[in-house]
C-alpha positions in Angstrom: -19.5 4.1 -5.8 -18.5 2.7 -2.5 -17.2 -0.5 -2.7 -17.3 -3.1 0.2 -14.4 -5.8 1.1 -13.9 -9.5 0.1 -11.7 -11.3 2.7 -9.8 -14.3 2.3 -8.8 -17.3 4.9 -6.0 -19.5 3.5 -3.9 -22.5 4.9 -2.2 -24.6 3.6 -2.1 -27.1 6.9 -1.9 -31.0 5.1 -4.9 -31.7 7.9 -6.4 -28.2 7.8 -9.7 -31.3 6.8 -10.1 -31.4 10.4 -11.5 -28.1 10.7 -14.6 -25.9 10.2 -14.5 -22.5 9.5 -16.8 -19.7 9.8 -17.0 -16.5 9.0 -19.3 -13.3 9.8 -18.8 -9.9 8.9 -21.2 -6.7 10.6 -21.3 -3.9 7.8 -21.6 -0.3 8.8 -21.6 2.9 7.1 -20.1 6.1 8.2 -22.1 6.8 11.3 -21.6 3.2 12.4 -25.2 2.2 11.7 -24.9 -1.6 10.8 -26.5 -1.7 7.1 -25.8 -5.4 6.4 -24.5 -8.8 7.7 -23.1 -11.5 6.0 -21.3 -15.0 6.5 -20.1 -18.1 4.7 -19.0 -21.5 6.1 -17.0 -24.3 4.9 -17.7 -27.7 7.1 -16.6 -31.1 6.6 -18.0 -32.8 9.2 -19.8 -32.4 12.3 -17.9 -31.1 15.7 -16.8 -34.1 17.5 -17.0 -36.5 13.9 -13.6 -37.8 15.3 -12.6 -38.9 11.3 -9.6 -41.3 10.9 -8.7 -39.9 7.5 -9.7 -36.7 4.8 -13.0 -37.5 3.2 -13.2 -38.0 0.1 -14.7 -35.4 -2.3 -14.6 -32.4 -0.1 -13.6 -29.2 -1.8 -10.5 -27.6 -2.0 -10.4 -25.4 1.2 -7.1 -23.3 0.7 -8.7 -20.2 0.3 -12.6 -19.7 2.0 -14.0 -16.4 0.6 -16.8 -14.0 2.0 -17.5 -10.5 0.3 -19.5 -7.6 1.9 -21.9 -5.4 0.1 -20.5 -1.9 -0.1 -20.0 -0.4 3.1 -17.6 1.9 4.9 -16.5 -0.5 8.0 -16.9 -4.1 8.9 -16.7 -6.0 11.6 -14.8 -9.5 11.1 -15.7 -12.7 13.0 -13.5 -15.9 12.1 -14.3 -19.2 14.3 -12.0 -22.2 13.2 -13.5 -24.9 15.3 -12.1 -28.6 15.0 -14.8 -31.2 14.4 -11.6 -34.0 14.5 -9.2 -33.8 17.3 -4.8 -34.9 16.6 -4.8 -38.6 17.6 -1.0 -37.4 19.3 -0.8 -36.3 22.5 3.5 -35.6 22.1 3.6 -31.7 21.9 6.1 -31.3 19.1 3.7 -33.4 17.5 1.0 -31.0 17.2 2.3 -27.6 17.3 0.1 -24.8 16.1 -0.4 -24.1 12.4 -0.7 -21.0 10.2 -3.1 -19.5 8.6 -3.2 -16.5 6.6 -6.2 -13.6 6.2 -6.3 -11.0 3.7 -8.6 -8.1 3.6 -8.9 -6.6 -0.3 -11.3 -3.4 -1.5 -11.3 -2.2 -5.3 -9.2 -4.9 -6.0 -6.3 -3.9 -3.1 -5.0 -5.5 -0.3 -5.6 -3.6 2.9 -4.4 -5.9 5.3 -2.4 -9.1 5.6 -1.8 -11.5 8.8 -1.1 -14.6 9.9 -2.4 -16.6 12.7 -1.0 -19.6 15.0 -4.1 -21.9 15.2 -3.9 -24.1 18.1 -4.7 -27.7 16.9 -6.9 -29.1 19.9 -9.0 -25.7 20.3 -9.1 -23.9 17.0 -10.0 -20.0 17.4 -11.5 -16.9 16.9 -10.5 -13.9 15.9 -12.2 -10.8 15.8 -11.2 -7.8 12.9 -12.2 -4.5 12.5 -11.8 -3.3 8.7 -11.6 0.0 7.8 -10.9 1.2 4.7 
């Protein structure tokens, strides 16, 4: 049986709070014919929040998780948009920070990469996954 793909965001950024992430994936089969669409999200707080400090009680948000349905290709959006901007404007200061996504299918990894995220604008990336 075909199987479909669970990706994986992580960071380890001490104020990765700042930030929402969303994800959306397009699923297609072999004759790129889109058969599904999925996402996940993982806010904290609403864009522009401005927060002084990490709420309390959020989650741990290391690793954010979405999985396809089976499916031959997908098509990956990420957006990490900050909801709380750096309170320093001094440039070593707030230098971009990593993150990490990871691609698995049948229990393998497919694909590994890290990402500079810029700390004032966030970003989005766009994957294509192929098996």
């Amino acid at each position: 049986m075909e199987k479909g793909f669970r990706i994986e965001v992580k960071c380890h950024y001490d104020a990765w709070w700042r930030y929402n992430v969303a994800m959306m994936c397009g699923c297609f089969d072999a004759d790129d014919r889109r058969t599904d669409f999925v996402s996940t999200a993982s806010d904290v707080a609403d864009v522009g929040a401005n927060l002084t400090v990490r709420p309390d009680g959020i989650p741990d948000r290391s690793r954010i998780t979405l999985e396809t349905p089976p499916c031959d290709h997908a098509l990956l959006y990420v957006y990490i948009i900050p909801h709380t901007l750096p309170t320093d404007n001094d440039i070593d200061n707030t230098r971009p920070f990593d993150i990490e996504i990871r691609i698995f299918s049948e229990g393998h990894l497919l694909h590994s990469e890290k990402r500079k995220i810029n700390q004032w604008s966030g970003a989005s990336i766009e994957l294509k996954i192929k098996k």
